[in-house]
Residue frames as a rotation matrix with the C-alpha (Angstrom) as fourth column:
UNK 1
0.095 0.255 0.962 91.85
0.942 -0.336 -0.004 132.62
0.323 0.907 -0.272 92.38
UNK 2
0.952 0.153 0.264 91.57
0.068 -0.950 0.304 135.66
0.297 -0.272 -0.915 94.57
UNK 3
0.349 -0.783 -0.515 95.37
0.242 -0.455 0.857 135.58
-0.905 -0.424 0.031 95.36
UNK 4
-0.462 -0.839 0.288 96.52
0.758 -0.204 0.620 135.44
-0.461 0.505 0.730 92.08
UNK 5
0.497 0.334 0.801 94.41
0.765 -0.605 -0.222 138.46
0.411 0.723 -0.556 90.93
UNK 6
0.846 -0.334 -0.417 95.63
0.249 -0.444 0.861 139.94
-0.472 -0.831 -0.293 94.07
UNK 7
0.184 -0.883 0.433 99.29
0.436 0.467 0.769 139.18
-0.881 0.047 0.471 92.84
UNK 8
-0.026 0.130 0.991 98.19
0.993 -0.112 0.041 139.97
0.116 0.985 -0.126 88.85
UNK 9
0.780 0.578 0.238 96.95
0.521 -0.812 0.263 143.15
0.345 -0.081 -0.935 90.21
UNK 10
0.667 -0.718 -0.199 99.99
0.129 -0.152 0.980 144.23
-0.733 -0.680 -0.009 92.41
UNK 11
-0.431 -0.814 0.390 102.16
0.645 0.025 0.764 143.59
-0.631 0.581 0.514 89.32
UNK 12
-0.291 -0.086 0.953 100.80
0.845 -0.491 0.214 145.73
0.449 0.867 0.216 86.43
UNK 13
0.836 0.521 -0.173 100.23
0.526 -0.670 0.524 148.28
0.157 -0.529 -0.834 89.29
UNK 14
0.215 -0.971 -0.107 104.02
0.366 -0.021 0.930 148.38
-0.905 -0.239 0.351 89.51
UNK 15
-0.299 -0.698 0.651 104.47
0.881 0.060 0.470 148.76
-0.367 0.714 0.597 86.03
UNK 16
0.568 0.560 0.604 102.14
0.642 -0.760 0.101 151.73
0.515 0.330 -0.791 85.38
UNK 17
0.952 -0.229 -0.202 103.77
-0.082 -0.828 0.555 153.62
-0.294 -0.512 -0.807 88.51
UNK 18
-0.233 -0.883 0.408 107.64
0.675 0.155 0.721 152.35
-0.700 0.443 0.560 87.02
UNK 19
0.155 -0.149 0.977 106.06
0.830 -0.516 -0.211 153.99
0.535 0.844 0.044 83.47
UNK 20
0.743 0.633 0.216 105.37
0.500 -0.740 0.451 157.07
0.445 -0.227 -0.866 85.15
UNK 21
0.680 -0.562 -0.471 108.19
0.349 -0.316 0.882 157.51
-0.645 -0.764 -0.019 87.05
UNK 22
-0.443 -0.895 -0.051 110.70
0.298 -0.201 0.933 157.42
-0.846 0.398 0.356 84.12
UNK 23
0.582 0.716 0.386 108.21
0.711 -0.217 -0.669 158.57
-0.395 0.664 -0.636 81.77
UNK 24
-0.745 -0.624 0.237 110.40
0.647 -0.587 0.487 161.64
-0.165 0.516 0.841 79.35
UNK 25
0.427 0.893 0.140 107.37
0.904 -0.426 -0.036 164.05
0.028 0.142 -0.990 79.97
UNK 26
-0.194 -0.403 0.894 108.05
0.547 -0.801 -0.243 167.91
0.814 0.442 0.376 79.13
UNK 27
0.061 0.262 -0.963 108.92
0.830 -0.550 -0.097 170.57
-0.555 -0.793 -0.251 81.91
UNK 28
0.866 -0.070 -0.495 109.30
-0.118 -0.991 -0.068 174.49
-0.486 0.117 -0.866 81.50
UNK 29
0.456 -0.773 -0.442 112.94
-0.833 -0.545 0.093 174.46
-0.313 0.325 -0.892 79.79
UNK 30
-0.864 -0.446 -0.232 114.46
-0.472 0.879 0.070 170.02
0.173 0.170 -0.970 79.25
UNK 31
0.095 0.504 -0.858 112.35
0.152 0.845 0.513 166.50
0.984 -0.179 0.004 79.38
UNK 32
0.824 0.458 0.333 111.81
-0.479 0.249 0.842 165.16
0.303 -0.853 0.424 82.61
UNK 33
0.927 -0.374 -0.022 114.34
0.368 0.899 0.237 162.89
-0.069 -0.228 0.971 82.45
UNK 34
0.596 -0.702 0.389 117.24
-0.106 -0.550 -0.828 165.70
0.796 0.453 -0.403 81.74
UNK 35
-0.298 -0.478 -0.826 120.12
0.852 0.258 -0.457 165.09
0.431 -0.840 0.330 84.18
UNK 36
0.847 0.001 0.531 120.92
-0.196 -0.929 0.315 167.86
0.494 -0.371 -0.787 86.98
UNK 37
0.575 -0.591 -0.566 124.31
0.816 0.362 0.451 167.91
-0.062 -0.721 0.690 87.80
UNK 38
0.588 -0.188 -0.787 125.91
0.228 -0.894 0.384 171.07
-0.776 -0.406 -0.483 89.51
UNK 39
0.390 -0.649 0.653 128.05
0.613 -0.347 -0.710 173.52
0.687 0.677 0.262 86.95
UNK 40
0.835 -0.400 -0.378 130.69
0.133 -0.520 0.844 175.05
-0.534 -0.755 -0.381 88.05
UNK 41
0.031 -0.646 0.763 133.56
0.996 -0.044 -0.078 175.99
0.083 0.762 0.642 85.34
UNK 42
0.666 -0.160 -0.729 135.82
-0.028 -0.981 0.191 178.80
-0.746 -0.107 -0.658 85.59
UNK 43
0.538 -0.757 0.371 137.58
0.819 0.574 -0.018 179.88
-0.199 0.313 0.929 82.32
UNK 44
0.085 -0.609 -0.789 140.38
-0.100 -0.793 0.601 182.25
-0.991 0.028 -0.128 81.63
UNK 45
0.722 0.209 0.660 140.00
0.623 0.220 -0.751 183.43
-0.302 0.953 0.029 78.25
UNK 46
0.496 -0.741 -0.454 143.81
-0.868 -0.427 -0.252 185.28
-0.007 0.519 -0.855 78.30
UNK 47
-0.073 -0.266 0.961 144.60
-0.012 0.964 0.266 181.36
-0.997 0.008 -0.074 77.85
UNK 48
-0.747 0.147 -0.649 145.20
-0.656 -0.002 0.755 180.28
0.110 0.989 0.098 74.04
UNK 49
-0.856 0.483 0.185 143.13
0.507 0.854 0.114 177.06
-0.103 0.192 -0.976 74.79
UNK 50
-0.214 0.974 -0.074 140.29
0.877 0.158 -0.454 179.48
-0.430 -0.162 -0.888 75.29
UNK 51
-0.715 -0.405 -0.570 140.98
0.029 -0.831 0.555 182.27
-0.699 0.380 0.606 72.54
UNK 52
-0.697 0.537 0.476 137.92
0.533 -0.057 0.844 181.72
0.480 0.842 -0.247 70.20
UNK 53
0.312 0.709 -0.633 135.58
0.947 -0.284 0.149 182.84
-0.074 -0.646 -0.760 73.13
UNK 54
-0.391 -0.373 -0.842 137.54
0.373 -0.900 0.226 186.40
-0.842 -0.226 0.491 72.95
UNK 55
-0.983 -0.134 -0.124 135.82
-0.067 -0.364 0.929 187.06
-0.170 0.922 0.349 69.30
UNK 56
0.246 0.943 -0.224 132.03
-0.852 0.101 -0.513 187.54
-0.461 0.317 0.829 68.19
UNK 57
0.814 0.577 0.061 130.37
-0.531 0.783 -0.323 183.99
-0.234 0.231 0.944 67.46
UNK 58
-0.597 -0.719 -0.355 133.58
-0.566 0.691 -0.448 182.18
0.568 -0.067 -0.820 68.54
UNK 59
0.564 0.673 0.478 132.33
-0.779 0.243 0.578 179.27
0.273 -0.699 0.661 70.14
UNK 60
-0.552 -0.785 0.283 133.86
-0.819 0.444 -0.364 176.17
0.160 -0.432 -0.887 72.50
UNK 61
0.613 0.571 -0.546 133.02
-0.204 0.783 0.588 172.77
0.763 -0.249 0.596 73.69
UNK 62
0.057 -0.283 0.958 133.49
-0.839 -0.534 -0.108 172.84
0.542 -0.797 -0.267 77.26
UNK 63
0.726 0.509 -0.462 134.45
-0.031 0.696 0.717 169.46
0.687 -0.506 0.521 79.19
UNK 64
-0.697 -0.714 -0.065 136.21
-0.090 0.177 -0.980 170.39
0.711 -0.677 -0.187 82.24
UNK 65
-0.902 0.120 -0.414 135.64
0.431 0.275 -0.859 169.08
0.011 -0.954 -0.300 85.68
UNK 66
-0.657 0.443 -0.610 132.05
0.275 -0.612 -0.741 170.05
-0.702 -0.655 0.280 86.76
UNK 67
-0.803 0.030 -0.596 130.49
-0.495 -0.591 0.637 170.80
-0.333 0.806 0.489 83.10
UNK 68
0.060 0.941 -0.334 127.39
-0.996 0.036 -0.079 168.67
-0.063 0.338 0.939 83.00
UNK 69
0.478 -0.216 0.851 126.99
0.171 0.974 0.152 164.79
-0.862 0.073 0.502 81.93
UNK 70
0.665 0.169 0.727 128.10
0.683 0.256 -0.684 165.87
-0.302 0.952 0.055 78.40
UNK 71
-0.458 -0.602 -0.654 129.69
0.728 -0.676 0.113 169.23
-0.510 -0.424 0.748 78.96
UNK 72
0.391 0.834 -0.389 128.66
0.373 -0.530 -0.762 172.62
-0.842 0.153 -0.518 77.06
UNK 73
-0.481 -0.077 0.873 128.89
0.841 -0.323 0.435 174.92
0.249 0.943 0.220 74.61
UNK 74
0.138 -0.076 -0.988 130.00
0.524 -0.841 0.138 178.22
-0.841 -0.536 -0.076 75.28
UNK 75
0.004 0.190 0.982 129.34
0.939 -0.338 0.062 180.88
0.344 0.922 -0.179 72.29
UNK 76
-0.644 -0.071 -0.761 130.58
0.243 -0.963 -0.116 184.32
-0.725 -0.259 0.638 72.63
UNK 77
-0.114 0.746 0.656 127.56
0.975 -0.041 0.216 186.78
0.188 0.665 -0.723 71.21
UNK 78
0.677 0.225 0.700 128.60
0.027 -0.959 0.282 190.50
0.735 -0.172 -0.656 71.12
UNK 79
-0.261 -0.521 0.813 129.46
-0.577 -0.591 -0.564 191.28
0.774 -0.616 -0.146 74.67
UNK 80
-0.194 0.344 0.919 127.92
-0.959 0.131 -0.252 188.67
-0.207 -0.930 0.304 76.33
UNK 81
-0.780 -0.616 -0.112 127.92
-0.624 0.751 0.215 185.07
-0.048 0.238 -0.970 76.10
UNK 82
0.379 0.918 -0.115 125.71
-0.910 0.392 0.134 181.91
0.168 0.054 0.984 75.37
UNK 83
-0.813 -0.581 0.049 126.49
-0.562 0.758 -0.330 178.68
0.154 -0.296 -0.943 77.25
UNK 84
0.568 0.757 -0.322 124.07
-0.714 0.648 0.264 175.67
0.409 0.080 0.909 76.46
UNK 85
0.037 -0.261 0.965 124.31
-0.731 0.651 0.204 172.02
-0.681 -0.713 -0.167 77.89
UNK 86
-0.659 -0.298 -0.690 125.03
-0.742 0.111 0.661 169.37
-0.121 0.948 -0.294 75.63
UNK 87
-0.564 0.744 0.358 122.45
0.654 0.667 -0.358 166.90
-0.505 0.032 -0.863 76.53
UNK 88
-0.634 0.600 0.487 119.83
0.403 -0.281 0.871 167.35
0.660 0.749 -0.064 73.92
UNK 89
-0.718 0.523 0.459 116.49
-0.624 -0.194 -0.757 169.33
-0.307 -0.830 0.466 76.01
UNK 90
-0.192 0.978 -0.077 113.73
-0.981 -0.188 0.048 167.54
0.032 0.085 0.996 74.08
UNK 91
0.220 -0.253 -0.942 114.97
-0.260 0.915 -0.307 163.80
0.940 0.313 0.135 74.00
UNK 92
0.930 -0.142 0.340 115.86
-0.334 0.066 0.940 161.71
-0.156 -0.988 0.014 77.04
UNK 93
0.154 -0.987 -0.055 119.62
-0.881 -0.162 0.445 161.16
-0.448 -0.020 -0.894 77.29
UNK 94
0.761 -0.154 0.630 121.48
0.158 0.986 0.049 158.33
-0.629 0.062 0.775 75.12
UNK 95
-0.183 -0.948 0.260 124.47
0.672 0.072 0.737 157.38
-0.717 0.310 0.624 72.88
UNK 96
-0.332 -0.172 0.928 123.25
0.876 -0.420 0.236 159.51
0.349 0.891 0.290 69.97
UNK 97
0.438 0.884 0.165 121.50
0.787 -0.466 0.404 162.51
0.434 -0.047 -0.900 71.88
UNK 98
-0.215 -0.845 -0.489 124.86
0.874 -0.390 0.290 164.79
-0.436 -0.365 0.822 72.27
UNK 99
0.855 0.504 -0.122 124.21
0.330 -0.711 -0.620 168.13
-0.399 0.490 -0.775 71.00
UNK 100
-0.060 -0.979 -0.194 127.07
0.642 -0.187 0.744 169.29
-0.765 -0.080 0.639 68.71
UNK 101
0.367 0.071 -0.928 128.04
-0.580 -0.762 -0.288 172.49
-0.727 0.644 -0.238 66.28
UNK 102
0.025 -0.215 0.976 127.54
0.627 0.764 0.152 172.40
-0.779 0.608 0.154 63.02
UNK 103
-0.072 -0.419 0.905 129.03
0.947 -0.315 -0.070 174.85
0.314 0.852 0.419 60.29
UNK 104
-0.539 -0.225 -0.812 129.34
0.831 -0.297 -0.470 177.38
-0.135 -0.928 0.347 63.07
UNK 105
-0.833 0.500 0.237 126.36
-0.396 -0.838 0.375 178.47
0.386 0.219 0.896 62.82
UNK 106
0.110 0.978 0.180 124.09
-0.844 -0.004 0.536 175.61
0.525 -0.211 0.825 64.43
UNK 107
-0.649 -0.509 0.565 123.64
-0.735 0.612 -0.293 173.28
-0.197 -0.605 -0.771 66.85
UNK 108
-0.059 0.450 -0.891 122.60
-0.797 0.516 0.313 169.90
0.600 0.729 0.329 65.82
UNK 109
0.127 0.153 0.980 120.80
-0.710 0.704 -0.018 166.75
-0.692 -0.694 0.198 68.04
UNK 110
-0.510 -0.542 -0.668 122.40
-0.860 0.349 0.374 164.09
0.030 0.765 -0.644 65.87
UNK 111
-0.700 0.456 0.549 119.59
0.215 0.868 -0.447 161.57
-0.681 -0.195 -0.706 66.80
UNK 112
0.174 0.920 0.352 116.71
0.841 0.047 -0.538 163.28
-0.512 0.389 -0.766 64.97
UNK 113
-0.482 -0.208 0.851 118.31
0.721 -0.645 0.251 166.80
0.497 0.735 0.461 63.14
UNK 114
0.723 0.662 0.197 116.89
0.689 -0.713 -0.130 169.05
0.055 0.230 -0.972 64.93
UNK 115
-0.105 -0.991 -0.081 118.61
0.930 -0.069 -0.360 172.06
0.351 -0.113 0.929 64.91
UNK 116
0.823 0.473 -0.315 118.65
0.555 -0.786 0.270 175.69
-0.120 -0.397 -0.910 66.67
UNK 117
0.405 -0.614 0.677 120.87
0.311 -0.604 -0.734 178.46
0.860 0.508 -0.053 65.72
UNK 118
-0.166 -0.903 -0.397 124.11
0.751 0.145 -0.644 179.04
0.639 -0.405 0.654 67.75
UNK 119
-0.874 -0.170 0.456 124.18
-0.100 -0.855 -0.509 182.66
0.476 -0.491 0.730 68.64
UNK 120
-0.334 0.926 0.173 120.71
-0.678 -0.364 0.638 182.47
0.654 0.096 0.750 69.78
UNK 121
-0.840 0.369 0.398 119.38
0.179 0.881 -0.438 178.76
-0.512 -0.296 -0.806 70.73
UNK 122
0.272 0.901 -0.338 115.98
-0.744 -0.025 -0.667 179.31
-0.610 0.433 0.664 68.81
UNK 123
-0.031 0.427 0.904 114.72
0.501 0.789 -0.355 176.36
-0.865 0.442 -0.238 67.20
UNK 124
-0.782 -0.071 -0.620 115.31
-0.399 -0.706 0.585 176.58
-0.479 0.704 0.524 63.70
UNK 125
0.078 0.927 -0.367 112.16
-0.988 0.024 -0.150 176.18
-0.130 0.375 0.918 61.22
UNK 126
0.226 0.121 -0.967 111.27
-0.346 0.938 0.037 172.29
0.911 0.326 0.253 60.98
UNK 127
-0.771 -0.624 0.127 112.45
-0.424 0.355 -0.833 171.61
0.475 -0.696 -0.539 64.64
UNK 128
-0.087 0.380 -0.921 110.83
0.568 0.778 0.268 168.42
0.818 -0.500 -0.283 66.50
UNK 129
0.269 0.888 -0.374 110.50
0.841 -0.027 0.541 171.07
0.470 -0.460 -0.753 68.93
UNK 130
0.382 -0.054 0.922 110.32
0.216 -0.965 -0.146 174.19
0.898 0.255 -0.357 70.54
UNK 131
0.955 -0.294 -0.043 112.59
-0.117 -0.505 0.855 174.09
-0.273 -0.811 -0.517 73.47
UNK 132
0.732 -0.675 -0.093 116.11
-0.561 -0.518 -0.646 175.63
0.388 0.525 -0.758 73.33
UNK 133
-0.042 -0.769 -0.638 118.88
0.548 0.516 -0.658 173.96
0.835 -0.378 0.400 74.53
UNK 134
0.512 0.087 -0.855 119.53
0.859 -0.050 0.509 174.25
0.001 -0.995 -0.100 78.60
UNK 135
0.403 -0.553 0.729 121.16
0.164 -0.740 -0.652 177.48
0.900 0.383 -0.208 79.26
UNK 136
0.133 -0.334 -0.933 123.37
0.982 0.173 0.078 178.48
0.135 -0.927 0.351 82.18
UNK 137
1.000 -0.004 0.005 123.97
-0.004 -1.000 0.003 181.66
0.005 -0.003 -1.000 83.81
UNK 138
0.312 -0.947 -0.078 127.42
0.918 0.321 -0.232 183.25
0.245 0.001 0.970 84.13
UNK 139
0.917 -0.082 -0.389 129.29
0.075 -0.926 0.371 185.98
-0.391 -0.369 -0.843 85.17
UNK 140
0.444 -0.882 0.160 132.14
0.616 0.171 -0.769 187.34
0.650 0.440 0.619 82.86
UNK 141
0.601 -0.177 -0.780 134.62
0.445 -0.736 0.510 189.89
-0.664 -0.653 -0.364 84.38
UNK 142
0.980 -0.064 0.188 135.77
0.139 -0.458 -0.878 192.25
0.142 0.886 -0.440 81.62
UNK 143
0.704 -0.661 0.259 138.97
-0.644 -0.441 0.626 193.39
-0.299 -0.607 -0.736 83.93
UNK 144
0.053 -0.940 0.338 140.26
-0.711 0.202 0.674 190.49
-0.701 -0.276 -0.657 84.27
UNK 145
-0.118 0.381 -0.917 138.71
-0.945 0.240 0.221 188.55
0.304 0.893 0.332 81.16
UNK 146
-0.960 0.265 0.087 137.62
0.216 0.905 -0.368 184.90
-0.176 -0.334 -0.926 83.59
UNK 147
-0.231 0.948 -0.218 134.15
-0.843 -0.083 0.532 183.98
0.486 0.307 0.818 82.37
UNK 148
-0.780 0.109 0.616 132.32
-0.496 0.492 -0.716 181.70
-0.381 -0.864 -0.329 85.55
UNK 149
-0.173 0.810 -0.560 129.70
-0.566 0.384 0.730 179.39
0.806 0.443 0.392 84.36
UNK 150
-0.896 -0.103 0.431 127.49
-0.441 0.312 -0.842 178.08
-0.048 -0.945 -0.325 87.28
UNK 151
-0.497 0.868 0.012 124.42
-0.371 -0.225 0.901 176.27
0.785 0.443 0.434 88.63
């Protein structure tokens, strides 16, 4: 009797620390469970492929080499740019939990609707929650018009 509690015990100890581990608890900016994989993405926007980026609230879906598990979404705003990740921030990652524009003007998690407003990222009113999509930094050079997205 005392091994198999032993045993009984041991096992739903496992499963509590298993919940825990993969648990989809909230950090400062994505779930827990949000990938991390390095960015790196250099583009040349005197290219046609990358001519909407050269215009206020042109925006792209980015999936070269290096661009995330999903890739991004790169939104020119003014003089300066907005590059989210497509992996939803508030959801852990699956087949429906891509983040894509809609009527270029928002970006929609096609699992639950939420949606946050392009130029920005702000949750829009009714959103399942209040973090923005992941942002990267970047560095544009005006000169030569290559816009670097890293992380």
């Amino acid at each position: 009797m005392k091994k198999t509690f032993s045993i009984l015990s041991i096992f739903i100890l496992l499963i509590f620390s298993n919940l825990s581990v993969n648990s989809c608890g909230s950090r400062e900016d994505t779930v827990s469970c949000f990938p991390n994989n390095p960015i790196n993405v250099t583009l040349n926007l005197n290219l046609p492929a990358y001519n909407a980026l050269n215009y206020d609230n042109g925006w792209l879906y980015i999936n070269e080499q290096q661009s995330g598990t999903r890739g991004l979404i790169v939104v020119r705003a003014g003089d300066s740019f907005k590059v989210y990740d497509r992996n939803a921030p508030h959801l852990c990652p699956d087949n429906n939990t891509t983040l894509e524009v809609k009527d270029n003007i928002a970006i929609l998690c096609p699992k639950d609707n939420t949606k946050w407003i392009l130029r920005t990222g702000q949750p829009e009113s009714g959103a399942k929650t209040s973090l923005p999509p992941k942002t990267y930094p970047y560095h544009y050079d005006i000169t030569t018009k290559v816009l670097n997205i890293y992380y």
